[in-house]
N, C-alpha and C positions, 0 to 999 in steps of 0.2 A: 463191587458190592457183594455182599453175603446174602443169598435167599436160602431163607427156611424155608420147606414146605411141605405140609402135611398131603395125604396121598388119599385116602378113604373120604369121598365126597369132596374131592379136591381135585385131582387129578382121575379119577377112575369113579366110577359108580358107589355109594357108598352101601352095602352088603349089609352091616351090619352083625357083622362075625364070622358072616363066612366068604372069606377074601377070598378062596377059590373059584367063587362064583363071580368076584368084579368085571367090570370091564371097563376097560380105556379112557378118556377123552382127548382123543388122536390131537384136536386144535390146542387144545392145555399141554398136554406134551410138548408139542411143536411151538409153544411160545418158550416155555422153558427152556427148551435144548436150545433157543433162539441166542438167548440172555448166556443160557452157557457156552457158547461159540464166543461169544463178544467177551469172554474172560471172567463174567461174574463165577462167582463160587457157589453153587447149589449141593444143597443139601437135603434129603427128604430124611423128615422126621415123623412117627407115625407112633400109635397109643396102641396098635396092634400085641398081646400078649400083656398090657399094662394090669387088666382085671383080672385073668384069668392064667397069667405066667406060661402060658403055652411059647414059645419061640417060634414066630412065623416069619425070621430072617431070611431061609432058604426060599421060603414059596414067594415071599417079599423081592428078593432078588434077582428071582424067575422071571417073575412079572416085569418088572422093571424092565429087565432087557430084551425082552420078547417084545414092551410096547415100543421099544426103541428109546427108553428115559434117559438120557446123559445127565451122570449128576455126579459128585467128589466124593460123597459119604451119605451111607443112611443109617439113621440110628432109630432105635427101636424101643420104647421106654417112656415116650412122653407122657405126659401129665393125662389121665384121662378124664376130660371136664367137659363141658357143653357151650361153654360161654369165656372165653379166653380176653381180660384186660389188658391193652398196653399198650404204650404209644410211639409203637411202630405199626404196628399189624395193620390189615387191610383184610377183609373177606374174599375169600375165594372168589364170588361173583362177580365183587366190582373189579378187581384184578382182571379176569378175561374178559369183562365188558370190551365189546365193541365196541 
């Protein structure tokens, strides 16, 4: 399988702009990097520079492998919205439910 996955309040603390400041969620990571041992395809995708055209791929990339992220591709560009329709998705929350 293919997992999207967005990174700000997903995987790490969500900042709200200033992604310097985030931090981790070591147990979301380690499900992810889980899924991508067993062969799925992960991708993190993220709205970071969508508003404001800034390029935060280097510092994006930092992070990622500093939390230990394993992933295929990130891409940087998404759609920046509040409320995402469609019927695949699942929220962030219920995904790492326990």
């Amino acid at each position: 399988m293919k997992y999207i996955i967005d990174i700000d309040g997903t995987i790490c603390s969500d900042t709200f702009g200033k992604y310097e400041l985030a931090v981790p969620f070591i147990n979301r990571i380690y499900k992810i990097n889980q899924l991508y041992s067993q062969g799925h395809i992960i991708i993190y995708q993220t709205a970071r520079g969508s508003t404001t055209s800034i390029d935060w791929r280097e510092l994006t990339e930092k992070q990622l492998n500093d939390w230990g992220a394993k992933y295929h591709e990130l891409r940087l560009g998404k759609l920046d919205g509040d409320f995402f329709v469609d019927n695949k998705g699942v929220h962030s929350d219920e995904f790492f439910k326990e």
